[in-house]
N, C-alpha and C positions, 0 to 999 in steps of 0.2 A: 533457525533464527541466528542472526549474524548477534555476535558478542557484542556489548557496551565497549568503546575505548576509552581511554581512560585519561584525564588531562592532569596534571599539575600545575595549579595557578598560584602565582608567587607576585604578591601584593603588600605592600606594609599599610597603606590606608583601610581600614574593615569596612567601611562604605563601599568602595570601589569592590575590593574584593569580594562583599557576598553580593555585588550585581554582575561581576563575571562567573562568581558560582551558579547563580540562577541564569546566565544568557545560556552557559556552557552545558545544564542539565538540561533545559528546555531543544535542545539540540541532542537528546540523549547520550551524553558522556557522564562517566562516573568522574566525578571532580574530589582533589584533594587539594587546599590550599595553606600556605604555609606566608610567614611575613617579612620575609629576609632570606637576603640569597645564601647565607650557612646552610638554613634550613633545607632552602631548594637543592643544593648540591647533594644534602646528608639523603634528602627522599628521591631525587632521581637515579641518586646509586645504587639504589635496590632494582632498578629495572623493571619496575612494577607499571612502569606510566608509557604511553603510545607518545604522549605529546608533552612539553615544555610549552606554558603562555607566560611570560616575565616581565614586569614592570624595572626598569633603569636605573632608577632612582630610588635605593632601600640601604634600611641601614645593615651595619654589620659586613655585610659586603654587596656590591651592587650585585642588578643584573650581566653588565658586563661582561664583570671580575667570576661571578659565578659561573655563564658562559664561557668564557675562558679557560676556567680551571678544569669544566666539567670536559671540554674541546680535548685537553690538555692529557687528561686519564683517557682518549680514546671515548668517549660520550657522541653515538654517532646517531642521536635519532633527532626527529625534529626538537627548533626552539624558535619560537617566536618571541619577539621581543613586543612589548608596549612603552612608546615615548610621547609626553606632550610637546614634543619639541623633534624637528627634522633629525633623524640621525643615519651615518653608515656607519656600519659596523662589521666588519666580517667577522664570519663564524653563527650568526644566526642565520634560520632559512626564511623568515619572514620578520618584518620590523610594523606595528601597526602605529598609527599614528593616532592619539586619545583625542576623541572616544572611540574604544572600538567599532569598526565597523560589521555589525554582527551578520550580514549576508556573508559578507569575507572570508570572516570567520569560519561560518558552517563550510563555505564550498573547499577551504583550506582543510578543514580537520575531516571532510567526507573524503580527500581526495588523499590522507594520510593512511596508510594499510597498517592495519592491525600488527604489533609489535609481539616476538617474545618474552614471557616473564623469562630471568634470568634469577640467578644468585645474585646476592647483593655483592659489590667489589670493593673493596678497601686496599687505600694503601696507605704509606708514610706521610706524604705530603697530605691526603684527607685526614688522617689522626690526627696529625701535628694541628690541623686547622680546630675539629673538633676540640681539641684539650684546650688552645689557645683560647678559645671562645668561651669555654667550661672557666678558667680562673678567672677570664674578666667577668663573667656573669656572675659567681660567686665574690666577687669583689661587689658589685652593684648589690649583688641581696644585702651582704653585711651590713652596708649602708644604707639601703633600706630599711631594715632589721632593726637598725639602731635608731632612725626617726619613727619607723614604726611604721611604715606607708605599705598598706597591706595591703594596694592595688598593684604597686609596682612589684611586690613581691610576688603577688596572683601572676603578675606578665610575665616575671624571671623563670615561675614554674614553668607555667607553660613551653616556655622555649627550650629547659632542659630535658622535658617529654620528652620535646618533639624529635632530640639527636640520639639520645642517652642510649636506649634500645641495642640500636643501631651499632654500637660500638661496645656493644655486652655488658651495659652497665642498667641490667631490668631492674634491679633491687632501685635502683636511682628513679629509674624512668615511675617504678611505683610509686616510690614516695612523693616525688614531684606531683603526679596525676590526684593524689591523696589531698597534698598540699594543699595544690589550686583548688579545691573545691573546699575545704575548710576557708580558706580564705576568701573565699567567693561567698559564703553564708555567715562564718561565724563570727564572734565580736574581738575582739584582743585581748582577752584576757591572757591571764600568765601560761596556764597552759597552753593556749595557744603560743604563747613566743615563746615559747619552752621548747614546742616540736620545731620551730622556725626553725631558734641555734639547734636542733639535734639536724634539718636537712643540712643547713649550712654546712657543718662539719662535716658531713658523708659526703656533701659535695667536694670539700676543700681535697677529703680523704684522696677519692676518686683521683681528679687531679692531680696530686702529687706524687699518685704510684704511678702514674704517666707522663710523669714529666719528660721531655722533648730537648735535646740539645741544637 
């Protein structure tokens, strides 16, 4: 039996994104989707994915800027690009124009050959991005933290999950995964913003033994 490939969808709308997760599993791919091109860059450099599908327009850093940078460390497998709006762009290998066109799609990712998994590849300029991202995101909690807005704080976890790992900071990635889900059930009380400022500061921690010149 031929192996599942494997897609990375990189979408900041969650509407959009869990309808490309259901076109792309309904087409038998194992799908991972992430909402910002930080993120995309951090999970495609593990090597773990046959295919890139990227929407253009995301915050933190576009798809472009992601494609680029990923071009830029040698990132040689496909990226398809998603825009509502006409674009050329070199350095991707297909550009779809929204709404996907999902025949397209399938005959594109049937006609992609199965990829090797690799080691994940890290370098300076991805650190440097990583950490950069890590003090502005711990700057947004704070402020968070401090009006109390425990949705935006549930989003901050999330996103430090989603790198943290990835750059050997598991202790982080756990508590964040912890986080999120207390703040996804539980009410505000003091204990709870108790353990907020104790992430906070393991974040700020993190951060600052890596600071970047």
């Amino acid at each position: 039996m031929t192996a599942q490939k494997r897609i990375l969808i990189a979408e900041d709308d969650s509407f959009l994104r869990s309808l490309l997760e259901l076109q792309c599993s309904s087409l038998n791919m194992q799908t991972c989707c992430v909402g910002d091109g930080e993120l995309l860059v951090t999970e495609a450099l593990s090597y773990t994915f046959d295919i890139i599908l990227t929407d253009i327009q995301m915050p933190l850093c576009d798809g472009i800027q992601a494609m680029q940078i990923l071009r830029r460390l040698g990132y040689d497998r496909p990226i398809f690009a998603m825009s509502a709006d006409g674009l050329d762009c070199e350095g991707f290998d297909y550009i779809f124009k929204k709404p996907v066109n999902v025949d397209l799609l399938a005959e594109l990712l049937s006609a992609t050959p199965p990829q090797q998994q690799l080691p994940l590849q890290l370098n300076s300029q991805l650190s440097n991005l990583f950490y950069q991202n890590l003090a502005q995101l711990s700057q947004e909690f704070a402020l968070a933290l401090k009006n109390e807005e425990l949705e935006q704080m549930r989003q901050i976890c999330h996103k430090i999950k989603g790198g943290a790992a990835s750059f050997g900071h598991s202790h982080l990635t756990q508590l964040a995964d912890q986080l999120q889900q207390r703040l996804l059930t539980d009410r505000p009380d003091a204990n709870l913003l108790q353990e907020c400022q104790q992430f906070l500061q393991v974040t700020q921690q993190a951060g600052a033994g890596n600071e970047r010149t």
